[in-house]
N, C-alpha and C positions, 0 to 999 in steps of 0.2 A: 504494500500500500504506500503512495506517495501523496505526502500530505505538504503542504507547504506553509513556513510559519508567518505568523501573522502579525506577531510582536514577541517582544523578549526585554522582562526586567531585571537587571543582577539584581540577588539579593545577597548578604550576607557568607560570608563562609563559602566563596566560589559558587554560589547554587543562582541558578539561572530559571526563572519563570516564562516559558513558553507558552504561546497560542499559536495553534494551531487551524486552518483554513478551515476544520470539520468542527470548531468550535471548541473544543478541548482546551483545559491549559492543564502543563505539565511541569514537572521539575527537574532540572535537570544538572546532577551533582559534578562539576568538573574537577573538583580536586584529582580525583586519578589520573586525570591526562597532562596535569601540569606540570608534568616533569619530562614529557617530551617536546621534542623539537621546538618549533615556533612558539606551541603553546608554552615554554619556562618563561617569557618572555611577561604572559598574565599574569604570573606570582604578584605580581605589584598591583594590590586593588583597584590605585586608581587605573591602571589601565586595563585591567579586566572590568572594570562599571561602565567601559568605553562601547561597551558591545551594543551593537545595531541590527536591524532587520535590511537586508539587502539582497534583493531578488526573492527569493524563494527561501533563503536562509538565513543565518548570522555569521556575522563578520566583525571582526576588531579593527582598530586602526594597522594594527599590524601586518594585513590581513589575512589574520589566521581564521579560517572557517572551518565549519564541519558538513556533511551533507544533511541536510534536515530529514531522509529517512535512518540517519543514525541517531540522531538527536529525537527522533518519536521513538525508538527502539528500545533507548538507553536511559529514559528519560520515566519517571512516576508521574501517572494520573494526580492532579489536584480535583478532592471531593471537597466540592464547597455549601 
């Protein structure tokens, strides 16, 4: 399933709040990934809060991205 995201808010402790084009929002914990490549680069809050919605996904100024069917994959359901 390819869903394409719709916004995304940092919040706290590397966790990333997605919306998703099917309505959904979801969570999604990046602390794991921050120790590779481009992404070591987010360690620094502020420029992990720098993250955007562009095209179909998110992007940092760095522009480090993911594919957004990784990020619905990898990501928890928010039950509100």
């Amino acid at each position: 399933m390819y869903l394409s995201v719709t916004g995304v808010v940092p919040e706290n402790e590397f966790i990333l709040l997605l919306s998703f084009e099917n309505g959904e929002k979801r969570r999604m914990d990046m602390r794991p990934y921050l120790n590779h490549g481009i992404f070591k680069e987010l360690k620094d809050p502020m420029k992990f809060s720098l993250v955007r919605v562009n095209f179909d996904t998110i992007q940092w100024e760095n522009e480090a991205d993911l594919d957004p069917e990784f990020l619905y994959e990898n990501s928890t359901l928010v039950n509100e």
